[in-house]
C-alpha positions in Angstrom: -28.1 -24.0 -1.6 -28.3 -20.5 -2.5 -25.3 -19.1 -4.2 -23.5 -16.5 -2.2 -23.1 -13.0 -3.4 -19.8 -11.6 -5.0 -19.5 -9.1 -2.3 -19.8 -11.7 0.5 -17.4 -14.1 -1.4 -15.0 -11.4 -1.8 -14.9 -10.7 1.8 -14.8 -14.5 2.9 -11.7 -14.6 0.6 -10.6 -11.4 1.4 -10.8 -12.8 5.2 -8.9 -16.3 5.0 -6.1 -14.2 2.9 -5.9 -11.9 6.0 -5.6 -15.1 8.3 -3.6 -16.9 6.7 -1.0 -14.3 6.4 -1.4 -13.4 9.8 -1.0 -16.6 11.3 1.9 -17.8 9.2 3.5 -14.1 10.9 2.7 -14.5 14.5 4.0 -18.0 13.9 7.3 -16.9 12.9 7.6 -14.0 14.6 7.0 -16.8 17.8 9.5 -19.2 16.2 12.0 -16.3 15.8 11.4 -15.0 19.4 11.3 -18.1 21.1 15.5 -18.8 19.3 16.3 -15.4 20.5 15.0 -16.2 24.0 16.8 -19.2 24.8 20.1 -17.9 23.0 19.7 -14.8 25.4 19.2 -17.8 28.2 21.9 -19.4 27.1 24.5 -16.7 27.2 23.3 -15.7 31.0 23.7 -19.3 31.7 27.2 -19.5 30.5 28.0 -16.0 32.2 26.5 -16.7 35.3 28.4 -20.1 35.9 31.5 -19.1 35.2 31.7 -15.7 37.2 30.5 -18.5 40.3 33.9 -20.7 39.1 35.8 -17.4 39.3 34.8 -16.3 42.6 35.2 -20.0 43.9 38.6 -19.8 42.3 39.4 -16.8 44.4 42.2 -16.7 47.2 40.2 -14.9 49.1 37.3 -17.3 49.1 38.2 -20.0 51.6 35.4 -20.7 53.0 31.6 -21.4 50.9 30.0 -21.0 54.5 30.9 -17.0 54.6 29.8 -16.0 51.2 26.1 -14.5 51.0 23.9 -16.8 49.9 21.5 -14.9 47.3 24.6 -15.4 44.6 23.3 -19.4 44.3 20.7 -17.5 42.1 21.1 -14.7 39.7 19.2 -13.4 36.4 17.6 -16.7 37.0 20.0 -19.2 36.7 20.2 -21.3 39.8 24.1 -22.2 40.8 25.5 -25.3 42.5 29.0 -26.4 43.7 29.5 -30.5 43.4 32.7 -31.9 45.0 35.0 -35.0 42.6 32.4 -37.6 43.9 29.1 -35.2 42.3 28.7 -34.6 45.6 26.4 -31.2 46.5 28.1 -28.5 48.3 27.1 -25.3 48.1 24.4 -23.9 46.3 20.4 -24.8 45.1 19.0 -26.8 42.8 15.4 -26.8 41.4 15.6 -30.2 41.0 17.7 -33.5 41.4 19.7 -33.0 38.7 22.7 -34.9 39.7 21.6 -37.8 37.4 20.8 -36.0 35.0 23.9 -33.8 34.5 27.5 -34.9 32.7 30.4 -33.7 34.0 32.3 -32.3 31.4 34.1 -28.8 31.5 32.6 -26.2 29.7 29.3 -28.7 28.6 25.9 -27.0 27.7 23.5 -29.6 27.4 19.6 -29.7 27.1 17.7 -31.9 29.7 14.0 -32.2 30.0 13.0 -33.0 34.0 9.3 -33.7 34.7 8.2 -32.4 31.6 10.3 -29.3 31.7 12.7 -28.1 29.5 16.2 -26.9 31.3 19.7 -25.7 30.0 22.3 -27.0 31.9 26.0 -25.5 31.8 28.7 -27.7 34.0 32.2 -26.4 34.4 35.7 -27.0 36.0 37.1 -25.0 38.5 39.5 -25.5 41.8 39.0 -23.7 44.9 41.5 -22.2 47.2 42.8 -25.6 48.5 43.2 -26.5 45.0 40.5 -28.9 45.1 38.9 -29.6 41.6 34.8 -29.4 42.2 32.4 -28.6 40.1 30.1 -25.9 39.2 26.8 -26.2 37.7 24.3 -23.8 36.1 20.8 -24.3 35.0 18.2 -22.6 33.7 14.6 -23.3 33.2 13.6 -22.8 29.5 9.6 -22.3 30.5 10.0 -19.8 32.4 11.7 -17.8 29.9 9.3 -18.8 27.0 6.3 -18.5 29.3 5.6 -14.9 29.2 6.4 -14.9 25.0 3.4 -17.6 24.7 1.2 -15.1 27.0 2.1 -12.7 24.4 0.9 -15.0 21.8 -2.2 -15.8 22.9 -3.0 -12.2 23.6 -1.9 -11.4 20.3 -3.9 -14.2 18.7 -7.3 -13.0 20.5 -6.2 -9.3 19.2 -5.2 -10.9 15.6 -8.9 -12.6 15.8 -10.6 -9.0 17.0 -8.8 -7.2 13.9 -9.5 -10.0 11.4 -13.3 -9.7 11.9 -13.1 -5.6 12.4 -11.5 -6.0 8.8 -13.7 -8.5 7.5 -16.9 -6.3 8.5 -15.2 -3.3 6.7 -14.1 -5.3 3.7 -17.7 -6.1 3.3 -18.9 -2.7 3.6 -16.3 -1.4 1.2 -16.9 -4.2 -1.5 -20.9 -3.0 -1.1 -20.3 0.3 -1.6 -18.1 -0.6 -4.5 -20.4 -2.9 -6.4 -23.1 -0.4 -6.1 -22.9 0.4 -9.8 -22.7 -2.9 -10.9 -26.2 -3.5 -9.3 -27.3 -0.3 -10.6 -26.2 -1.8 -14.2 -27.5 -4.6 -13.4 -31.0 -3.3 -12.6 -30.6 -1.1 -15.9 -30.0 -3.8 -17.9 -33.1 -5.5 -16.1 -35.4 -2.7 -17.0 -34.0 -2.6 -20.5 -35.0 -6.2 -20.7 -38.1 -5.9 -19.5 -39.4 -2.8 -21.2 -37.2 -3.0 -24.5 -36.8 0.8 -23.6 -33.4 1.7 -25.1 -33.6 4.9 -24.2 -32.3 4.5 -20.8 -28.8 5.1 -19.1 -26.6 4.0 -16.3 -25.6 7.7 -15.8 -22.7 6.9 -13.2 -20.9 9.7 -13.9 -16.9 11.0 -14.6 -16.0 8.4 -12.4 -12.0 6.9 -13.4 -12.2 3.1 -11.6 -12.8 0.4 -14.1 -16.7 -0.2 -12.9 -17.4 3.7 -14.4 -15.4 2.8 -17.4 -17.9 -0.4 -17.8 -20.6 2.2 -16.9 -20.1 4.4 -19.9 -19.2 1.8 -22.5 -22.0 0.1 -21.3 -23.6 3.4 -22.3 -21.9 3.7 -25.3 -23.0 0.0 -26.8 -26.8 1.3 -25.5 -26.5 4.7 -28.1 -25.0 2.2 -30.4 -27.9 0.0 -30.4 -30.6 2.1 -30.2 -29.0 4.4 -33.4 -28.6 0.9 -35.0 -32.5 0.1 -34.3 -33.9 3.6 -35.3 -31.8 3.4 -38.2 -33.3 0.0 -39.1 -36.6 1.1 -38.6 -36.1 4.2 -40.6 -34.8 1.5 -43.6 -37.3 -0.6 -43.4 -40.1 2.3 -43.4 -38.3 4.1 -46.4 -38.0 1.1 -48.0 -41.7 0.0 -47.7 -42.4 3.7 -49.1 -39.9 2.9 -52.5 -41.5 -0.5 -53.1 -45.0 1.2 -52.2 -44.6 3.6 -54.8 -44.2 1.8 -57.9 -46.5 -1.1 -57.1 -49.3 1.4 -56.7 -48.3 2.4 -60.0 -48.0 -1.0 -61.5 -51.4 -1.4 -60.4 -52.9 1.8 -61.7 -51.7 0.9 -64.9 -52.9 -2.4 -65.2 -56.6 -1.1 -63.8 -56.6 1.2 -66.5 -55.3 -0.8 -69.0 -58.1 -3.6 -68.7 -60.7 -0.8 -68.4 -59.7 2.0 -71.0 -57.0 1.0 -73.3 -58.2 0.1 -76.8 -55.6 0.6 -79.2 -52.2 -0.8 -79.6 -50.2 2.9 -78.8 -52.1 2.7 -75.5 -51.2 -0.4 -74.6 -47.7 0.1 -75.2 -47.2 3.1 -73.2 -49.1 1.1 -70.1 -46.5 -1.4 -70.8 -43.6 1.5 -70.7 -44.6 2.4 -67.4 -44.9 -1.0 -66.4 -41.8 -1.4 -67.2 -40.3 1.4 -65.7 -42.1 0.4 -62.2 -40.6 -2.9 -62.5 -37.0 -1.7 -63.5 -37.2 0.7 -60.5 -38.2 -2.0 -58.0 -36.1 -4.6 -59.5 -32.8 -2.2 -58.9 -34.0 -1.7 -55.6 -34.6 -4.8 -54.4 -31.0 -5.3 -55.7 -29.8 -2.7 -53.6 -31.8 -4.3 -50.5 -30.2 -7.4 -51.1 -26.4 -5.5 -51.5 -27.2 -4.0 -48.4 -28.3 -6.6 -46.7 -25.3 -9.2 -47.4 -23.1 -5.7 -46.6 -24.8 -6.0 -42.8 -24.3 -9.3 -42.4 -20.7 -9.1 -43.8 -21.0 -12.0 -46.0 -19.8 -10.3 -49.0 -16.2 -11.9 -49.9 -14.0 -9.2 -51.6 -12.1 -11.4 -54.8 -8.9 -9.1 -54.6 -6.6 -8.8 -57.7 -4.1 -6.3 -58.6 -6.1 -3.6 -60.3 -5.2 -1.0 -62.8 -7.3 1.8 -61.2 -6.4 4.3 -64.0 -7.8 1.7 -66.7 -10.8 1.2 -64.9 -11.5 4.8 -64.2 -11.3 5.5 -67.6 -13.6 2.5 -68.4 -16.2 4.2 -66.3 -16.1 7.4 -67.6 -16.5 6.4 -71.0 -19.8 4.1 -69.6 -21.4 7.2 -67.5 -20.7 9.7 -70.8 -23.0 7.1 -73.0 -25.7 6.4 -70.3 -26.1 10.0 -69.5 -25.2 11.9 -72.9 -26.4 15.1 -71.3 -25.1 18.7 -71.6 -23.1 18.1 -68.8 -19.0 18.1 -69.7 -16.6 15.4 -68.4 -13.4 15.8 -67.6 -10.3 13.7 -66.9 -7.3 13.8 -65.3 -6.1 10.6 -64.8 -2.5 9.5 -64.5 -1.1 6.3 -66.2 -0.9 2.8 -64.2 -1.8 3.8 -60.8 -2.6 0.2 -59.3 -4.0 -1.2 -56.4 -5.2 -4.4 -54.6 -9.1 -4.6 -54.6 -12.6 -6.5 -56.1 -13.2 -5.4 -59.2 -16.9 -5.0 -59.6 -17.2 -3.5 -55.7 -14.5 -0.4 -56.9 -16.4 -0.2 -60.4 -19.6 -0.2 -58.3 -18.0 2.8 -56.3 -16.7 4.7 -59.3 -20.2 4.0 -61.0 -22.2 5.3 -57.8 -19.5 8.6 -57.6 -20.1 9.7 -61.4 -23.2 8.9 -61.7 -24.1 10.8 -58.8 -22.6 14.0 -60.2 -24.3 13.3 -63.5 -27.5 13.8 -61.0 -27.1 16.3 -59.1 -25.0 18.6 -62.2 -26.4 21.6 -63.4 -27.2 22.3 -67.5 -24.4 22.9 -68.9 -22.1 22.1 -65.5 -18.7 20.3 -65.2 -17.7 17.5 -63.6 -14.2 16.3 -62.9 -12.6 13.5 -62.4 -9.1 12.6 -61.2 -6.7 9.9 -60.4 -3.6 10.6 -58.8 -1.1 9.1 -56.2 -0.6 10.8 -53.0 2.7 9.0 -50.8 1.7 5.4 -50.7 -2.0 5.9 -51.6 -4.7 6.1 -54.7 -6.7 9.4 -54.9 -9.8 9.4 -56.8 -11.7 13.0 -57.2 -15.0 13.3 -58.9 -16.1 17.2 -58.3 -18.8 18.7 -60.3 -20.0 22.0 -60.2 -23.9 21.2 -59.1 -26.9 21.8 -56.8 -24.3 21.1 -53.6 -25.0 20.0 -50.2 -25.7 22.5 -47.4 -23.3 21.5 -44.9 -25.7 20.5 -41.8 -26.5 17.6 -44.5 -23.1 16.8 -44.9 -22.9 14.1 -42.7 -26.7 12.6 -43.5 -25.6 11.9 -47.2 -24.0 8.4 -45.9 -27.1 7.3 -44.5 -29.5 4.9 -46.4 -32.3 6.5 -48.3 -30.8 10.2 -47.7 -31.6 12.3 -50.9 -30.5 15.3 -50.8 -33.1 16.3 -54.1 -35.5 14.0 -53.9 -37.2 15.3 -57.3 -33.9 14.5 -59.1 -33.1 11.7 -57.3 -36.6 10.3 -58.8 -35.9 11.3 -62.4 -32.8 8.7 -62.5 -34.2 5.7 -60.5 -31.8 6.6 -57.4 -32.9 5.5 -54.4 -30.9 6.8 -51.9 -28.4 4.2 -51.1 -25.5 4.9 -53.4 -23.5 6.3 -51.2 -23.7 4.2 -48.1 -22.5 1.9 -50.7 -19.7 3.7 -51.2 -18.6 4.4 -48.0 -18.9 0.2 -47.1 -17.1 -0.5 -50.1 -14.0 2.2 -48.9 -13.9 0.8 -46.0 -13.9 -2.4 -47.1 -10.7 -1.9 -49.2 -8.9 0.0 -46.1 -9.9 3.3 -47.5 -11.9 6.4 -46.6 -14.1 8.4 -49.1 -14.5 12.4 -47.8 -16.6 15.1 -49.2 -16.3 18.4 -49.4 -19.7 21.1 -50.5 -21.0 24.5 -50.6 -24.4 24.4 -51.1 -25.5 25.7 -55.2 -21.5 25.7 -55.9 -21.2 21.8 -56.2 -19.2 19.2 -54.1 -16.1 17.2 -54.4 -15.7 13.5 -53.1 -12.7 12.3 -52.7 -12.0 8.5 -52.2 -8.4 7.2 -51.3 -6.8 3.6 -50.9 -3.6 1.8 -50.6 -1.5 1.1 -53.6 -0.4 -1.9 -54.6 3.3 -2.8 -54.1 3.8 -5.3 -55.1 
């Protein structure tokens, strides 16, 4: 059996809600009507009879044969005068009552005569010779309820009319609202199909929650397709870095076995080997950071660290690796700690100075700083460089970026320093921020939470 469609179970459900509801209303507004009906009987009833006991009560009134006869029935209720022996006297009937009524002043009583329902009011009175007789009312309960059930029914056909007009107008209305759904749903189709990420839903400004789906729908397709070109882009620049050295690896070696004939020679083949291989080997190490870093499989060991200590630490390390002209300066205050991994926050400081060292000028500056600011950890490391032109500002986080690539290829960088540094901020509930004017030098600044405890 085919499954039927949301809009069409919508509507069916939509539909037995609207029955329901109006069914359960036209049976108690019935219910309600039908009490107030024979309560309204009832008090006609009870009138009725007893202005007929008055009038037969009457001085005046000594003789049944001389009054008009219409006032045996009035508002409906049919009247009757019995003698002591329940005798008929004056008065009409619908029925033969007379068994079926108990003489009892002042009685309202229910009977049910040939499948009728009646009210039946019986009351004591004397006439003008101070006879006691007795004078009877009844009313027939079907012909008071008959015309409310007439009403029913035609309310019921007009409840049945107005139940499908609203089912055919729920349906169109749910259509017209899941329109975009299909139209996702056919994007989403296409995208399948054609792995063309490129496309869009495109529904508009709209404020319902089906637009709101629309756009974030949208959103997660930008997302994805950045997160594919970007992944191409990696891969290709990283194919390019590995291709690179191993061409020279193998240039070496081809020359080596050919050409080289003394020891010297050999040697500096070697070097370059060597170099090759050190340059691949650190990015290949990189790869492999940045790959667990994707995957988010990299655990962070937290301890309480002493970042000022482990600034220092660094500094110290990047003045003996680099032993340039460039000058290094510190202004670290004492015992600033926080709550981090080690050798990721090393990695970061490493990747910050070293980067400065890089992109210095002869003779340049760089800075670097440790402060607290409220209830975080500042680290600056500014130097007075090349700079970043600021349209590049925001490419310098991306993998492989260099903003020099012929000094980035004098110290072995390839690129992905500081999309290391950004994961590893974020990763310790930090931000890193840069500011640059391009041949003045730039200033990162990282921050984290201190430790409190």
């Amino acid at each position: 059996m085919k499954k039927l469609s949301v809009k069409l179970r919508v509507t069916i459900w939509y539909t037995v809600v609207m029955l329901v509801i109006s069914l359960l209303t036209l049976f108690a507004v019935l219910s309600v009507s039908e009490e107030i009906l024979i309560k309204d009987a009832s008090e006609r009833l009870v009138e009725t009879t007893e202005n007929m006991s008055r009038m037969i009560s009457e001085p005046r009134r000594d003789d049944f044969n001389k009054m008009p006869g219409p006032r045996f029935f009035d508002k409906g209720v049919h009247t009757a005068v019995y003698d002591q022996n329940h005798e008929l006297m004056e008065g009409s009937m619908p029925f033969d009552f007379v068994d079926e009524i108990d003489f009892a002043d002042k009685e309202l009583s229910t009977k049910r005569f040939n499948d009728e329902k009646f009210l039946i009011y019986t009351k004591s009175a004397y006439n003008n010779k101070n006879e006691q007789v007795w004078v009877v009312g009844v009313i027939s309960v079907a012909n008071e309820t008959s015309m409310l059930y007439s009403v029913g029914k035609t309310n019921l056909c007009l409840m049945i009319v107005t139940l499908l007009v609203a089912a055919i107008g729920g349906y169109l209305i749910v259509k017209k609202a899941l329109l975009p759904v299909n139209k996702i749903a056919e994007t989403a189709k296409e995208i399948s199909e054609s792995t063309d990420l490129s496309q869009r839903i495109c529904l508009g400004d709209g404020k319902d929650e089906i637009y709101t789906l629309a756009n974030t729908f949208d959103e997660m397709l930008q997302k994805i397709e950045n997160t594919l070109e970007n992944e191409k882009n990696f891969t290709s620049d990283a194919s390019h870095e590995l291709r690179t050295p191993i061409a020279v690896i193998e240039t070496e070696c081809e020359y080596a076995i050919e050409y080289v004939n003394t020891i010297e020679e050999a040697k500096e083949t070697f070097a370059s080997i060597k170099r090759q291989s050190d340059k691949m080997s650190k990015l290949v190490s990189e790869l492999l950071a940045i790959s667990r870093m994707d995957k988010n499989t990299v655990q962070l060991n937290r301890e309480n660290i002493n970042l000022s200590e482990l600034t220092e630490f660094v500094c110290d390390e990047q003045e003996e690796i680099n032993g340039s002209s460039i000058k290094l300066s510190r202004d670290i205050d004492e015992d600033i700690c926080v709550n981090g991994d080690r050798l990721l926050l090393t990695r970061l400081l490493i990747n910050l100075i070293s980067n400065a060292y890089a992109y210095g000028k002869e003779n340049g500056n760089i800075f670097v700083s440790v402060k607290k600011d409220g209830k975080k950890a500042l680290v600056n490391v500014k130097d007075d460089g090349i700079g970043i032109a600021e349209e590049n500002l925001e490419k310098i986080w991306e993998r492989f970026y260099q903003v020099d690539p012929s000094r980035t290829s004098e110290n072995n960088s390839m690129g992905l320093g500081l999309s290391m540094v950004k994961w590893i901020a974020e990763k310790h509930d930090g931000k890193i921020n840069v500011k640059s004017r391009l041949g003045e030098g730039s200033e990162f600044i990282f921050e984290m939470p201190l430790d409190n405890d």
